[in-house]
C-alpha positions as semicolon CSV with decimal commas, in nm:
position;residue;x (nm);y (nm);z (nm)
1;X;1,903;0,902;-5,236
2;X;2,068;1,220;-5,362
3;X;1,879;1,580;-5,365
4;X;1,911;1,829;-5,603
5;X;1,820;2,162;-5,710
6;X;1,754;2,204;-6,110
7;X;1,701;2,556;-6,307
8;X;1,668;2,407;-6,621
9;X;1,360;2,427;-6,848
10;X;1,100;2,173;-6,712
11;X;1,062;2,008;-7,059
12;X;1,428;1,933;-7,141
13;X;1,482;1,809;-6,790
14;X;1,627;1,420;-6,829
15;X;1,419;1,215;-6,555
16;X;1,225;0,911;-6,525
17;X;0,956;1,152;-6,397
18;X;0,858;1,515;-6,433
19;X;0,558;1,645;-6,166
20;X;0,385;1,947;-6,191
21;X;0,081;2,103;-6,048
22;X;-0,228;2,209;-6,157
23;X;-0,486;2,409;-5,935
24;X;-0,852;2,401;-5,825
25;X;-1,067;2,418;-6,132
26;X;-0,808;2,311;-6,400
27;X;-0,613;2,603;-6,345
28;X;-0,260;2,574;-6,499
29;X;0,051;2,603;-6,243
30;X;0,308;2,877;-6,474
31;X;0,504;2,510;-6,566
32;X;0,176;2,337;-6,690
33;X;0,098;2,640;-6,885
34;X;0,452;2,615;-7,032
35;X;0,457;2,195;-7,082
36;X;0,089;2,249;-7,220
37;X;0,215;2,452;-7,479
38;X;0,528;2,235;-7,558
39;X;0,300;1,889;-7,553
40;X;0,066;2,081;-7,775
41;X;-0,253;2,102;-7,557
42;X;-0,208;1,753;-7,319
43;X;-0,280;1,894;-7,006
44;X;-0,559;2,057;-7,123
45;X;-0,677;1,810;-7,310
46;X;-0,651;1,584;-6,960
47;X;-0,881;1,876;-6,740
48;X;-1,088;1,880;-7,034
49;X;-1,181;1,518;-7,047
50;X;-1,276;1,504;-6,683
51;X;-1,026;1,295;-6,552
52;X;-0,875;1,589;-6,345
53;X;-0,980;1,903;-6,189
54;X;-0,676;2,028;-5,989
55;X;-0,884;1,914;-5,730
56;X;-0,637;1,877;-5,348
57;X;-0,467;1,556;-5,386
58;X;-0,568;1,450;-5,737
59;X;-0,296;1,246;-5,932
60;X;-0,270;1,183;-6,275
61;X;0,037;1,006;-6,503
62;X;0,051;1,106;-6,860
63;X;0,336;0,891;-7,030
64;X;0,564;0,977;-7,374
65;X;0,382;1,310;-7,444
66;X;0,566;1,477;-7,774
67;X;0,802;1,754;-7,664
68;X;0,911;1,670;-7,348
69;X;1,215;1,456;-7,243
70;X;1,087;1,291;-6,948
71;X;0,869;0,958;-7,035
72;X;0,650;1,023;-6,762
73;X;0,437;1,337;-6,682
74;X;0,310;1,298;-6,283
75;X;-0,004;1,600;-6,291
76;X;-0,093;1,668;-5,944
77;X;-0,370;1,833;-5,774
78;X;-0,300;2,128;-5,569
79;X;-0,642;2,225;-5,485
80;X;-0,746;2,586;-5,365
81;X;-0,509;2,831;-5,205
82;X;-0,659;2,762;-4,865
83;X;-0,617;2,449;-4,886
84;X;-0,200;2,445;-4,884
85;X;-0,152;2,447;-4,510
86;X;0,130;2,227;-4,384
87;X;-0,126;1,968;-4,368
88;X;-0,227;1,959;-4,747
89;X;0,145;2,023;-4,832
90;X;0,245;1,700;-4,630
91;X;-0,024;1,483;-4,817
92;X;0,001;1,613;-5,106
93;X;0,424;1,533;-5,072
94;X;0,356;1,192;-4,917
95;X;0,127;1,109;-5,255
96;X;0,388;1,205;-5,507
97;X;0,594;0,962;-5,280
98;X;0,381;0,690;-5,283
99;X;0,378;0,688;-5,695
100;X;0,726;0,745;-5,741
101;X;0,773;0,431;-5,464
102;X;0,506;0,193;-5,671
103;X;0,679;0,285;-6,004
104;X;1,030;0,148;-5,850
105;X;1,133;0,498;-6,010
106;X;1,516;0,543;-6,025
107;X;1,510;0,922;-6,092
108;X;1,196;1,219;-6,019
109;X;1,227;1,641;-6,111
110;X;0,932;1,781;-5,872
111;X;0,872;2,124;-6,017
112;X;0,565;2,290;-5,801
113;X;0,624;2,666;-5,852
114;X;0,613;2,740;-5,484
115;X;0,279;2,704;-5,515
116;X;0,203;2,397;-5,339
117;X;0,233;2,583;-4,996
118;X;0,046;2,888;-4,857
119;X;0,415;2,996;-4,699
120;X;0,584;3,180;-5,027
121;X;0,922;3,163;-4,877
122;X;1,117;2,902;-5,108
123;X;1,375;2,814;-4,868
124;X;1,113;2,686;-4,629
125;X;0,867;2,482;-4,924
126;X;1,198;2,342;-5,035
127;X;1,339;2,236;-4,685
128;X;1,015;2,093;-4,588
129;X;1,017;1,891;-4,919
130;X;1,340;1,772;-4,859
131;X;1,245;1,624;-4,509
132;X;0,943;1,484;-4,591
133;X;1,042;1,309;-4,885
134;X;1,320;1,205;-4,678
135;X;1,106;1,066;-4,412
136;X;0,899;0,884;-4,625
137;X;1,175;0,685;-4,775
138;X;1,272;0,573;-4,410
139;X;1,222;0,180;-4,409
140;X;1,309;0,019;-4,065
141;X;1,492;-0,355;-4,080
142;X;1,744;-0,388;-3,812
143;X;1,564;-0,638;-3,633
144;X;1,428;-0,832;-3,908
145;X;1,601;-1,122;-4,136
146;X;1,452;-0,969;-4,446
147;X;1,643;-0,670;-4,548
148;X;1,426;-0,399;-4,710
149;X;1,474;-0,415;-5,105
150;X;1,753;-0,139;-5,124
151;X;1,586;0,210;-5,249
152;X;1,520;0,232;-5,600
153;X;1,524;0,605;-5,649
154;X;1,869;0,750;-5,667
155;X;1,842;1,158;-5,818
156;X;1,532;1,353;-5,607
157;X;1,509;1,659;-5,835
158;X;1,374;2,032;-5,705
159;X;1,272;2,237;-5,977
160;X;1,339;2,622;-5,879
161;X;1,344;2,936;-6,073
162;X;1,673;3,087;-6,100
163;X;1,666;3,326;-5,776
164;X;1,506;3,116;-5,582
165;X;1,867;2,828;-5,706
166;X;2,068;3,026;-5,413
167;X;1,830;2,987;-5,110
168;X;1,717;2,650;-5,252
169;X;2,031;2,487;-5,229
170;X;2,096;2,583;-4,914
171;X;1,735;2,504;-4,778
172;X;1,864;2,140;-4,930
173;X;2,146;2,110;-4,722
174;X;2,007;2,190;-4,428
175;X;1,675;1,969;-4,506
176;X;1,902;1,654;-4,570
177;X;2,120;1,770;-4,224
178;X;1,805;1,752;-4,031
179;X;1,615;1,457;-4,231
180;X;1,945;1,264;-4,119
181;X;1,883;1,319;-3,764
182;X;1,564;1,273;-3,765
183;X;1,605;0,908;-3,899
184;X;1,832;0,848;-3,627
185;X;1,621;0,989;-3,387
186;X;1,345;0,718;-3,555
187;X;1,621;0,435;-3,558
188;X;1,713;0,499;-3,211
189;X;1,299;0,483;-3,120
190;X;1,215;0,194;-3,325
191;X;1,486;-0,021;-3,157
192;X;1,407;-0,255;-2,937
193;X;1,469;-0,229;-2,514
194;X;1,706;-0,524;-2,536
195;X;1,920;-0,371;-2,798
196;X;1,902;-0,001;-2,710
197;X;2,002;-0,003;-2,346
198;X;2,172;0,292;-2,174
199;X;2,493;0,144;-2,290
200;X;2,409;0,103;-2,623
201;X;2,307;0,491;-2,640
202;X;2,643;0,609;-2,528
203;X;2,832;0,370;-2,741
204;X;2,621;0,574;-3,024
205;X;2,751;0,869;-2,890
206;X;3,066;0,772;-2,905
207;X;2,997;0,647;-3,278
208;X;2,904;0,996;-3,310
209;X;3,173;1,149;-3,191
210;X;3,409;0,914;-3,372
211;X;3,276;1,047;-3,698
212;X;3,242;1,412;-3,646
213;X;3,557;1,634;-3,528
214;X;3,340;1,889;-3,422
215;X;3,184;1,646;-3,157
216;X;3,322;1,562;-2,797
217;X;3,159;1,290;-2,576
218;X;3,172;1,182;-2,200
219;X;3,018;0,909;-2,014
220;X;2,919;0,935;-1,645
221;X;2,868;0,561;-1,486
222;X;2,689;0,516;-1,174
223;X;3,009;0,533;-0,942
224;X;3,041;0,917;-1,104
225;X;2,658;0,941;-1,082
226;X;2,720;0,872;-0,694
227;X;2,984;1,081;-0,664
228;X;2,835;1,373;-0,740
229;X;2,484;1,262;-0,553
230;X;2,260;1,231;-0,893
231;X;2,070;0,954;-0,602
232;X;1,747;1,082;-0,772
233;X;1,843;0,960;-1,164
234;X;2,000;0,616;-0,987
235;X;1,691;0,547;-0,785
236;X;1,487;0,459;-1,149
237;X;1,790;0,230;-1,263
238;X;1,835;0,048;-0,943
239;X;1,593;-0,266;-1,009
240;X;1,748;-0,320;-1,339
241;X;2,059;-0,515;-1,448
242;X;2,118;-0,289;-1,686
243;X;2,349;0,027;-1,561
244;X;2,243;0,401;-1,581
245;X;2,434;0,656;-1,765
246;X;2,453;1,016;-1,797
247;X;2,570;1,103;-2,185
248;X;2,760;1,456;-2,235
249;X;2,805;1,557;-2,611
250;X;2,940;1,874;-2,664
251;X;2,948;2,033;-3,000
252;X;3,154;2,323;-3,034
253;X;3,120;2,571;-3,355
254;X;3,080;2,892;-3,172
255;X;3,339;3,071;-2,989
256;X;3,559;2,880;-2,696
257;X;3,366;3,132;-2,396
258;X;3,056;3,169;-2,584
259;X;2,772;3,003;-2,336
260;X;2,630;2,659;-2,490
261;X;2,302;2,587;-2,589
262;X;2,178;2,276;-2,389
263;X;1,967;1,995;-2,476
264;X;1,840;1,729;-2,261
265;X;1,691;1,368;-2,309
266;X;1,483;1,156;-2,137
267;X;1,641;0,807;-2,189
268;X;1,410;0,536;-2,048
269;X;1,519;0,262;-2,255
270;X;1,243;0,058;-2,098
271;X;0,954;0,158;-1,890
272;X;0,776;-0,076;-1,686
273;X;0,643;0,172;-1,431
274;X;0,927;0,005;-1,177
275;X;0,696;-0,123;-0,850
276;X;0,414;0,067;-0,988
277;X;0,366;-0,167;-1,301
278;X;0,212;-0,075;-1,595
279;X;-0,057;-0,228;-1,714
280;X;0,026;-0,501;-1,955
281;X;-0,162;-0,420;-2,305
282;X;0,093;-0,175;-2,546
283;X;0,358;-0,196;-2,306
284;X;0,594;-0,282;-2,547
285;X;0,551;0,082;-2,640
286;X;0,738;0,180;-2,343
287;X;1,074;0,085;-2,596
288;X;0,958;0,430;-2,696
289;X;1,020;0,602;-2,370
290;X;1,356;0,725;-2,467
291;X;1,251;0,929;-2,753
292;X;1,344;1,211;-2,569
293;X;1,679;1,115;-2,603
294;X;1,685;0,992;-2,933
295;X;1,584;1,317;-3,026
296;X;1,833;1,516;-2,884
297;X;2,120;1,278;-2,999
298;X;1,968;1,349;-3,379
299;X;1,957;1,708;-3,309
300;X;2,276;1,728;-3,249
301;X;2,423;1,542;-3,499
302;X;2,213;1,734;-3,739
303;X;2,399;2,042;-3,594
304;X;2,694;1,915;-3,657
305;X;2,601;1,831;-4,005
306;X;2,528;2,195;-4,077
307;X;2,818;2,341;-3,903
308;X;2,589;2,620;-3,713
309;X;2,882;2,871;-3,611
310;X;2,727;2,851;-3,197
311;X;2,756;2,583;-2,875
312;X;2,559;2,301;-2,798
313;X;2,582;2,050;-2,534
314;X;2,354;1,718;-2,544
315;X;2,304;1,597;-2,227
316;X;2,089;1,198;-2,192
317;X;1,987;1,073;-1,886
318;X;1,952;0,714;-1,983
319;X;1,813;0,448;-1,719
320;X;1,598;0,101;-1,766
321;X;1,294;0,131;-1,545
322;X;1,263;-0,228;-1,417
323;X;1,087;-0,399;-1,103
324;X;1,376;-0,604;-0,972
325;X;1,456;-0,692;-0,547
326;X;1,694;-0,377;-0,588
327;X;1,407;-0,139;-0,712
328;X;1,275;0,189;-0,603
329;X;0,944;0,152;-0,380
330;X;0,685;0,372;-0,318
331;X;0,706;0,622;-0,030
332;X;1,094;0,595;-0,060
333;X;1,258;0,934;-0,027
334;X;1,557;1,027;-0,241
335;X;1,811;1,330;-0,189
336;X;1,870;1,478;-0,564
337;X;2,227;1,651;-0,689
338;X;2,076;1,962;-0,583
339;X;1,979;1,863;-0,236
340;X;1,627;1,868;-0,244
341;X;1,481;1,533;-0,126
342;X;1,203;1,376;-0,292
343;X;0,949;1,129;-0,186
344;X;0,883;0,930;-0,512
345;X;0,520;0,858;-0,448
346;X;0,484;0,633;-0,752
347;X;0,762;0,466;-0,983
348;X;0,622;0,514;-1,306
349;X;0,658;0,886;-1,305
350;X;1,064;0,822;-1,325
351;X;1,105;1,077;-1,620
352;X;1,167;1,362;-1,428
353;X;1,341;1,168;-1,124
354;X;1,598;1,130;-1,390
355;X;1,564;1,445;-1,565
356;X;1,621;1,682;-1,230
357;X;1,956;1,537;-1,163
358;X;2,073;1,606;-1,504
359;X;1,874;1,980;-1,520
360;X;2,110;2,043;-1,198
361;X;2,395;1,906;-1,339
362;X;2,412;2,134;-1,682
363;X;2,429;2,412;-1,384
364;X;2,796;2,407;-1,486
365;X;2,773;2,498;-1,866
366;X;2,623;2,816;-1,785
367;X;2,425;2,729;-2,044
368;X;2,247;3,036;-2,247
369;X;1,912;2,831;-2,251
370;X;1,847;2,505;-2,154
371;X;1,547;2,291;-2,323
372;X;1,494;1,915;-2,165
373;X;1,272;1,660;-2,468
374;X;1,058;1,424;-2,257
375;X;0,787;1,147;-2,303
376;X;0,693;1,261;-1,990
377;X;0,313;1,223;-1,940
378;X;0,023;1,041;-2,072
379;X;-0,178;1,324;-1,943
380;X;-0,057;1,521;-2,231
381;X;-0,200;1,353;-2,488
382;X;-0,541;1,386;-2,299
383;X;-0,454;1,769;-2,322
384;X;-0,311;1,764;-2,697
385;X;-0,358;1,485;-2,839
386;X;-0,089;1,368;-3,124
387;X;-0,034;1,733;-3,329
388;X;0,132;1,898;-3,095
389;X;0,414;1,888;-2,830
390;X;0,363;2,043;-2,473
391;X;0,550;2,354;-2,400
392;X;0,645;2,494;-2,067
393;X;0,907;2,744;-1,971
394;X;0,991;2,995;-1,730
395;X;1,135;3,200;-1,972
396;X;0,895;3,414;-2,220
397;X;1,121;3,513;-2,527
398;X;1,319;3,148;-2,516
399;X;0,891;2,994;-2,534
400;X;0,853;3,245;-2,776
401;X;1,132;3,137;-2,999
402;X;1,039;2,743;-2,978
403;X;0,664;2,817;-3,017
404;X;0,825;3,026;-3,415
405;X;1,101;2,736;-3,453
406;X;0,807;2,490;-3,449
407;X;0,547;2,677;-3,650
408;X;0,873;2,736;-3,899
409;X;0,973;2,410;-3,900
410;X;0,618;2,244;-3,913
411;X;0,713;2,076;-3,619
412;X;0,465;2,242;-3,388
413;X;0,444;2,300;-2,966
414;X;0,158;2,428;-2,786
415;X;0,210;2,622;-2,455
416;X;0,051;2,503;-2,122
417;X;0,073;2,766;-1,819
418;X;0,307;2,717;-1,533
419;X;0,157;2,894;-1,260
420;X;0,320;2,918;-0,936
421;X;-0,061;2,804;-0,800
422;X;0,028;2,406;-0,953
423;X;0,321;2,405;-0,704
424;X;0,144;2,324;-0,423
425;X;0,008;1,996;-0,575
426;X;0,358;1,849;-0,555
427;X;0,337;1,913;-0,142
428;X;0,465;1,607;0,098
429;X;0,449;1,544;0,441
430;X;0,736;1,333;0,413
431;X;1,048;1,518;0,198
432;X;1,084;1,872;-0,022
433;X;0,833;1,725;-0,272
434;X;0,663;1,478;-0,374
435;X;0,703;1,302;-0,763
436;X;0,357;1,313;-0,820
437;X;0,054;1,568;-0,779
438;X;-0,256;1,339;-0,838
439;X;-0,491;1,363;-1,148
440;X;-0,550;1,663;-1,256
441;X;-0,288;1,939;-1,485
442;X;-0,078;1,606;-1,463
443;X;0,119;1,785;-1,742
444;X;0,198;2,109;-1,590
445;X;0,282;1,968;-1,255
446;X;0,562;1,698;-1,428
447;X;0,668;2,054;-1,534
448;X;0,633;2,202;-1,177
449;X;0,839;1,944;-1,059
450;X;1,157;2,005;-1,306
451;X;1,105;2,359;-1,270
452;X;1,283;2,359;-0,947
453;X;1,565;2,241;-1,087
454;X;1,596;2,501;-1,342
455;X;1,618;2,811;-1,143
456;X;1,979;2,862;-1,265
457;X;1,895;2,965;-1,637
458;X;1,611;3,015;-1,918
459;X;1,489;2,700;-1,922
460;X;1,174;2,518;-2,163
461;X;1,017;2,159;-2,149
462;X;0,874;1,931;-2,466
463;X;0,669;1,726;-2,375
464;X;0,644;1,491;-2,636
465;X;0,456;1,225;-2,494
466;X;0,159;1,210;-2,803
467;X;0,421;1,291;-3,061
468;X;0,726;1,078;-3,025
469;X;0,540;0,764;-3,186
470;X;0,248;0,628;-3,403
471;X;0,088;0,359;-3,226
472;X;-0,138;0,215;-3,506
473;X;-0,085;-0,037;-3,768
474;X;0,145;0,012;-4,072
475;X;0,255;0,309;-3,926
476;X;0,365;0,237;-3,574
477;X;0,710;0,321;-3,466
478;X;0,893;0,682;-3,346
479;X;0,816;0,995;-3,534
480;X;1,168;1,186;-3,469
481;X;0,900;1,453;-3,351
482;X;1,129;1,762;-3,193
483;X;1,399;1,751;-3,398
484;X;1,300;1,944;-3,686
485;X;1,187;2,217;-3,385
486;X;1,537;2,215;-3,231
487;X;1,691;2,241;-3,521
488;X;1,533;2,540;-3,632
489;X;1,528;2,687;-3,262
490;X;1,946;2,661;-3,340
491;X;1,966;2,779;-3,688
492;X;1,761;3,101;-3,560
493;X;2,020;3,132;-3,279
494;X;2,305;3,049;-3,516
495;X;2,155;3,345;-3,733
496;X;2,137;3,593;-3,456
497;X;2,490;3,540;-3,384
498;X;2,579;3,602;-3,737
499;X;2,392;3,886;-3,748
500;X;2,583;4,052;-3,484
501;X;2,862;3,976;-3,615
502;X;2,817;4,117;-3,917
503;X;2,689;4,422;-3,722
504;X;3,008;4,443;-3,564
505;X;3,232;4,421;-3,876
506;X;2,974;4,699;-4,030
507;X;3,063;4,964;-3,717
């Protein structure tokens, strides 16, 4: 599917199908007030019969109205102006969608007048569009012997004024950039555990690599892993057949000294719990369990899509979580890369086992902030439900900027406290800490526990336990939740650099 920005005249546009929106009360959007006039009263005449108000999700098709060049006239309701949070924006893009899909359309001009969203700026309603409509097109088939009937739209036309053409165009660009990662962030989820295997994600890093220039990749096996005493990360691998990896993809657009940007994945390819077994019912959802992952390899190759002029470094730790004669037990005690030892108290809390030895081991990028993705706990979607990611940093301005990127990039995180008080729940008797600090603020405490890893450099945790995947019916499979947030979190640091720059050439 190819996007596009249009100036042209709504009612000479050349498409299968034209949309335009009306507000609450059968109030005309400026383009309905100017295709009214051209179709000599048809949009009128439509409020006037009843059949539409304007009302928030309403949908009408007029077809082969006099004056226009477009067969098909798509009205849609836009409802009142407090009704056009990101919310009714989303359903009200998801229902032009959903036409344009059962009409087997091959062509569409959308032409909203910015008025579809309470947020006036243009380069946002026209980037959300973009990755939306995107999404919504995503069909998954890999693992099935049908192949999904190939796409039948081919031109996805934004309507735009002519100043808002500039910003437009590049809010396009950057929307398909990030849409793109954010499917493979989805295809990376949806797989299943015997397909996606640590392996399998670093020969897609590799794939990665192969086909961007700006993109270098390494792969640490288990010998390395042991090397460099990451016994922590290997402990969660060691009852599967499968062998752990540690992924490094660096992307470099900034300058050669200039400090990277780190991301890092949780990569559980599988997640039985280990010795600690999960229960049985929706465990198949535990393919999910390297979302974390999957959405920092799609934020990077977004980045490297959009060529943002700074350094980032993707870092995955990628193990299968299996109960084999070889696995972890309870009450073992582990010595991580940074020396601490850890008594892992229960097997199915393996995310940050793996995690810490990879937060120690970016140490050496002296990174400039460090932010680690994670389906870490179910106890944050007790907290938070599925809206919104956990949050926890030690750093206030780097929360500060993820908590913007995400209310920016309608990709929203919520901020839980990480008081030094939680600390003691992690206590032992038996080594530094222990993996677990019982029921309560399970959350924070995951976070307690890779916070001592982190001492080194700004640091933030998503926790994106309740938003990595749907669970239910036609719409179960991975979201590609956090990607859209990173992504914005590095355009706004790609900006500030630019903006010194440009600072600097001024003086």
């Amino acid at each position: 599917m190819f996007f596009e920005i249009l100036g042209d005249a709504a009612e000479k546009i050349t498409t299968e199908c034209l949309v335009v929106g009306v507000e609450a009360e059968g109030k005309l959007s400026p383009t309905a007030a100017k295709l009214d006039e051209v179709t000599q009263g048809a949009i009128k005449g439509l409020i006037n019969s009843g059949d539409f108000s304007g009302a928030a999700g309403d949908q009408h098709l007029l077809r082969n109205l006099p004056g226009l060049t477009s067969p098909r006239l798509l009205v849609v309701g836009l409802g009142k102006p407090d009704e056009r949070k990101d919310r009714h924006y989303r359903k009200l893009v998801k229902g032009i969608n959903q036409t344009i899909s059962k009409l087997k359309l091959k062509s569409v001009a959308v032409a909203l007048d910015g008025l579809a969203s309470d947020h006036s700026d243009p380069y946002r309603q026209t980037r959300l569009l973009t990755e939306w409509t995107s999404a919504d097109f995503y069909q998954y088939d890999t693992t099935k012997s049908k192949k999904a009937d190939p796409l039948a739209l081919e031109q996805y036309a934004i309507v735009l004024n002519d100043e808002e053409i500039e910003l437009g165009e590049s809010a396009l660009l950057d929307g398909v950039a990030i849409a793109n990662g954010v499917n493979a962030a989805r295809e990376l989820g949806n797989l299943p555990g015997n397909i996606c295997t640590p392996t399998y994600l670093a020969d897609k890093a590799k794939a990665l690599a192969e086909e961007f220039d700006s993109l270098k990749v390494k792969v640490l096996d288990e010998e390395k892993m042991e090397k460099l005493g990451m016994h922590s990360l290997l402990s969660v691998g060691r009852g599967s057949a499968q062998p752990s990896k540690l992924i490094i993809i660096e992307y470099r657009g900034g300058k050669k000294d200039e400090a990277p940007h780190v991301l890092v994945g949780k990569g559980i390819t599988f997640d039985t719990g280990g010795i600690s077994l999960k229960p049985g019912a929706g465990m198949d959802e535990m393919k999910f369990d390297m979302c974390g992952a999957a959405s920092v390899i799609g934020a990077i190759e977004s980045v490297a899509e959009m060529q943002l002029p700074i350094n980032v470094t993707a870092v995955v730790a990628a193990a299968e979580n299996m109960p084999g004669s070889q696995a972890t037990k309870p009450g073992d005690v582990v010595t991580t890369m940074s020396g601490q030892t850890v008594e892992i108290l229960n097997t199915d809390a393996e995310g940050r086992l793996v995690l810490c030895d990879a937060l120690t081991y970016v140490e050496r990028f002296k990174p400039a902030s460090v932010i680690d993705v994670a389906t870490l706990t179910g106890a944050c979607i007790i907290a938070l439900g599925h809206h919104a990611s956990g949050l926890l940093s030690n750093n206030e301005s780097l929360a500060e900027s993820l908590l913007k990127a995400g209310d920016y990039a309608s990709d929203r995180a919520w901020p839980l406290p990480l008081w030094d008080e939680y600390q003691e729940l992690l206590d032992s008797n038996f080594a530094d800490m222990g993996n677990i600090g019982g029921r309560s603020a399970g959350t924070i405490t995951a976070a307690c526990f890779l916070s001592r890893f982190t001492k080194q450099y700004p640091w933030a945790h998503l926790d994106i336990a309740g938003t990595a995947w749907n669970s239910a019916g036609k719409e179960k499979g991975a979201t590609g939740r956090c990607v859209s947030l990173l992504c914005q979190y590095l355009i706004d640091q790609a900006e500030l650099v630019e903006t010194s720059e440009a600072e600097h050439h001024h003086h």
